[in-house]
C-alpha positions in Angstrom: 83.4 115.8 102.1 85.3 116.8 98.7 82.2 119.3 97.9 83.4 121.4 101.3 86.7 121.3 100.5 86.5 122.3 97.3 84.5 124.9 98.0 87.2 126.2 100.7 89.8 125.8 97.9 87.3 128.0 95.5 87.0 130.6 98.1 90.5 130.5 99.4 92.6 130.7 95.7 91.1 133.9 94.6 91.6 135.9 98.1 94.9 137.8 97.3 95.4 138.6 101.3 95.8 134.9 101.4 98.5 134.3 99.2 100.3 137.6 100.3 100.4 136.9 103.8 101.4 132.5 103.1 104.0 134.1 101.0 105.5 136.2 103.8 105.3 133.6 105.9 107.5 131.2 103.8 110.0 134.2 102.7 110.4 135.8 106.2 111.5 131.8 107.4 113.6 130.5 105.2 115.5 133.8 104.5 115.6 134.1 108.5 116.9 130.5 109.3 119.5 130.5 106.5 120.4 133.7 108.0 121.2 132.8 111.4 122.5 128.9 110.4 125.1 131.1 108.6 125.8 133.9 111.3 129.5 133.7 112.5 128.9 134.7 116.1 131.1 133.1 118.9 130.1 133.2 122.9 132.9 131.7 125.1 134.3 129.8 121.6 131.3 128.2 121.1 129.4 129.0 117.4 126.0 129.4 116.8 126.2 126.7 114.2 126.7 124.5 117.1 122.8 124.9 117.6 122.6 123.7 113.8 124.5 120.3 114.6 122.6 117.5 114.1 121.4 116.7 117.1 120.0 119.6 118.0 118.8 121.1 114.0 115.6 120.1 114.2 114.6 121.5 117.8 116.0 124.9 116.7 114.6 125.0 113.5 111.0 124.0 114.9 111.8 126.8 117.9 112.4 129.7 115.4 109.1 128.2 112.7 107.5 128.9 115.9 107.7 132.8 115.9 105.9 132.6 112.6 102.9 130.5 113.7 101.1 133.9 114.6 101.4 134.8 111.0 99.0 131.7 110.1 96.4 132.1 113.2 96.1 136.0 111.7 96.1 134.4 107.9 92.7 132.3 109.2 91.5 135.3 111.3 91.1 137.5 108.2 90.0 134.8 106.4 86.6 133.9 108.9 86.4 137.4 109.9 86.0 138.4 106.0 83.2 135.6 105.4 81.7 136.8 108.5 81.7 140.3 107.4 80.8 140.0 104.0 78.0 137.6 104.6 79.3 134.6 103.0 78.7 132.2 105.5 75.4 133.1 105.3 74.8 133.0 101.6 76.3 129.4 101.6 73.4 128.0 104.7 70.9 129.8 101.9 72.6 127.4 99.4 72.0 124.6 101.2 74.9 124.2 103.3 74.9 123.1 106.8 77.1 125.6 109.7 79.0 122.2 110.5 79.9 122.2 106.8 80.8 125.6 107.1 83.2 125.5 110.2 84.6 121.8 109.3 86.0 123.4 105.4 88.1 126.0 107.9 88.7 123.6 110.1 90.4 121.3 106.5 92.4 124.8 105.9 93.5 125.0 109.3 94.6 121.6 108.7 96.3 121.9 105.6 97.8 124.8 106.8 99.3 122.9 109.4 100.7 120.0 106.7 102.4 123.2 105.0 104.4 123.9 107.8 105.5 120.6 108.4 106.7 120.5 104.9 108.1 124.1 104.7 109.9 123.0 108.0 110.9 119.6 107.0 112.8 121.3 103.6 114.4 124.2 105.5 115.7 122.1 108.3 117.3 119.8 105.2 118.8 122.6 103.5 120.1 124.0 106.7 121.5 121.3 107.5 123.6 120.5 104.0 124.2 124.3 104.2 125.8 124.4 107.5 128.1 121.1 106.9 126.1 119.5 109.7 125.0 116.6 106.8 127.9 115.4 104.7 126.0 112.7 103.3 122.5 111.5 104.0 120.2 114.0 106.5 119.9 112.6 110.2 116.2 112.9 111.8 117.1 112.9 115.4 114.4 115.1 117.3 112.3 115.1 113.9 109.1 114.8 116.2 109.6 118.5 117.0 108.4 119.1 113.1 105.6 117.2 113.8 104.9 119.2 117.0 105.5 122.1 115.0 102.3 121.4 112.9 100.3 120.8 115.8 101.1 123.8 117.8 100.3 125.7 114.2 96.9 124.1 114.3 96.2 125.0 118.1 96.9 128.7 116.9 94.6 128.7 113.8 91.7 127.4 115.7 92.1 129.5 118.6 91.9 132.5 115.9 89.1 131.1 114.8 87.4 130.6 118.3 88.2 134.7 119.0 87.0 135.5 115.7 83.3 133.6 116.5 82.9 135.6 119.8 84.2 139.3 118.7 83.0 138.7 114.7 85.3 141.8 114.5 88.3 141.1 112.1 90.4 143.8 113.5 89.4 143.6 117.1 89.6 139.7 117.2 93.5 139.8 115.9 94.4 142.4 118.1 92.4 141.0 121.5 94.1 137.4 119.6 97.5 139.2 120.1 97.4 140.6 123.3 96.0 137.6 124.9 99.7 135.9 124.1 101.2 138.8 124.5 99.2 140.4 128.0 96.1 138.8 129.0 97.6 135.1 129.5 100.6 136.1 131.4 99.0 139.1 134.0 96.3 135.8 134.7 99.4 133.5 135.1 100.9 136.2 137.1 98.5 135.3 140.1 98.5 131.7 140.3 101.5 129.4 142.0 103.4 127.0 140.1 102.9 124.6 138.4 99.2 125.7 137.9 100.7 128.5 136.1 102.1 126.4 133.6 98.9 124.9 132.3 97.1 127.7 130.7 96.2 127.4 127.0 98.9 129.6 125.4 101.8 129.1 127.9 101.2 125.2 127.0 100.8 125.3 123.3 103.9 127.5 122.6 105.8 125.1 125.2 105.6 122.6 122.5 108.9 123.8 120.7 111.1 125.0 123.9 113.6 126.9 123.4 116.6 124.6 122.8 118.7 124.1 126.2 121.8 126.6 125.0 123.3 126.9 128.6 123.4 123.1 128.4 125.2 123.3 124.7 127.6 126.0 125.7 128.3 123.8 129.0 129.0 120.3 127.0 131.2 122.1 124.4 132.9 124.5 127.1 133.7 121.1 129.3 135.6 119.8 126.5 137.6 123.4 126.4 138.2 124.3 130.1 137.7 122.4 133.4 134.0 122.3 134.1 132.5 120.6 136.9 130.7 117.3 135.5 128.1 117.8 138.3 127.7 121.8 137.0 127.3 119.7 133.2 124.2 118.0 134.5 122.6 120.6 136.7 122.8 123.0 133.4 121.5 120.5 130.9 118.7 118.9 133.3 116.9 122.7 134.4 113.8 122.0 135.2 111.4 123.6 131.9 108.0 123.2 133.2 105.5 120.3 132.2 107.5 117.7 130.0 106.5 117.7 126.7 104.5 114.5 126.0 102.0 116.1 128.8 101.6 119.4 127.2 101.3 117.8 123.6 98.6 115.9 125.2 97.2 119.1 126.7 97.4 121.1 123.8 95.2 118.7 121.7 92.8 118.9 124.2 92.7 122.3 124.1 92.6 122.6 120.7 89.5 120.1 120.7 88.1 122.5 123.3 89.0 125.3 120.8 86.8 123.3 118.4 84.4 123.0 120.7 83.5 126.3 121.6 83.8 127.4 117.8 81.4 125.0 116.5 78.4 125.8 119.2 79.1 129.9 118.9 79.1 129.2 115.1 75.5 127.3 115.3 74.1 129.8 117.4 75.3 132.7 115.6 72.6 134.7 114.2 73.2 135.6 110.7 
């Protein structure tokens, strides 16, 4: 086990595309949540920093670490695709190395991966939060799960990559057929099938897993306690139906992601080098 993940650590630290693209990642984040935390932009009297409270910080700030998951799944596209390309993987089974070896050390960086954006995501929702005024003293953790969540919808991205990446061998054509799957494929197929079937696909499920926090509901607590709302209106706004609930799709998601796996690991064995 620590001989395959060193060697994914020897091949990994030297690839500058690596490092270039983690560092994006990071910088676009952080500067882009500190950005909007600190935006003064009123609808109806209510702030965005209301979004930034603490009950509702670590939801938002897992929603908008979400926009930069594709970054990673592209990070471990180039990554395969390169030792694909460059006939690594197959100077490594010469070595000695077995292909379950081989796919389980980019499954550990998928992994790791993951940890990072718990991490990056656990810090910037902290610093957000004492930034904003939200925290006075100690931080509060209510909805922390969705930073857990956060790390496993980052996984289910990576290893999808990974699974396109097998079947195309392609670099370039597997991240843009990667992208327009999310972005195309998925929803013209979702198009044509009734609800809620539609709401179980692969993608739709695994970017479900940070929903976009329930603003209407927000804006209709804080707009009660400033005009004459209709309590009944209050509850009808905050309880909109969202599609599967999200201990089902987290449920889902893993399974797809071991499906991911799956698929990966027999293309991978079969794959002629």
């Amino acid at each position: 086990m620590k001989h395959i993940l060193r060697t994914e650590w020897i091949k990994t630290k030297g690839f500058s595309t690596f490092w270039t693209l983690l560092g994006l990642h990071s910088i676009l984040f952080i500067v882009f949540v500190l950005i909007v935390s600190q935006l003064n932009i009123q609808l109806q009297g209510v702030t965005i920093a209301r979004f930034f409270a603490p009950e509702h910080l670590w939801q938002t700030t897992a929603w908008l670490a979400s926009w930069f998951n594709l970054i990673l799944a592209i990070i471990i596209a180039v990554l395969t695709g390169n030792e694909l390309s460059f006939s690594t993987f197959r100077k490594m089974i010469v070595e000695g190395y077995s292909r379950f070896e081989l796919m389980l050390g980019k499954l550990f960086l998928s992994a790791a991966l993951s940890v990072y954006v718990f991490i990056i995501v656990t810090i910037t929702g902290i610093a957000v939060g004492y930034f904003s005024g939200a925290w006075t003293t100690l931080p509060t953790f209510i909805h922390f799960k969705y930073t857990l969540i956060i790390a496993i919808q980052a996984l289910a991205y990576m290893v999808l990559a990974i699974t396109f990446v097998m079947i195309f061998r392609s670099t370039a054509l597997s991240i843009i057929l990667y992208l327009l799957y999310f972005a195309l494929i998925e929803p013209i197929i979702r198009f044509f099938f009734n609800s809620p079937w539609d709401s179980y696909f692969p993608v739709k499920i695994i970017s479900n897993l940070t929903p976009m926090p329930n603003f209407l509901g927000i804006i209709a607590e804080d707009l009660q306690q400033l005009q004459s709302i209709d309590p009944n209106t209050l509850v009808q706004v905050q309880n909109a139906p969202t599609g599967v609930t999200l201990l089902p799709s987290v449920l889902i998601a893993i399974a797809y992601t071991l499906i991911f796996i799956g698929v990966s690991t027999l293309i991978f064995k079969r794959r002629d080098f």
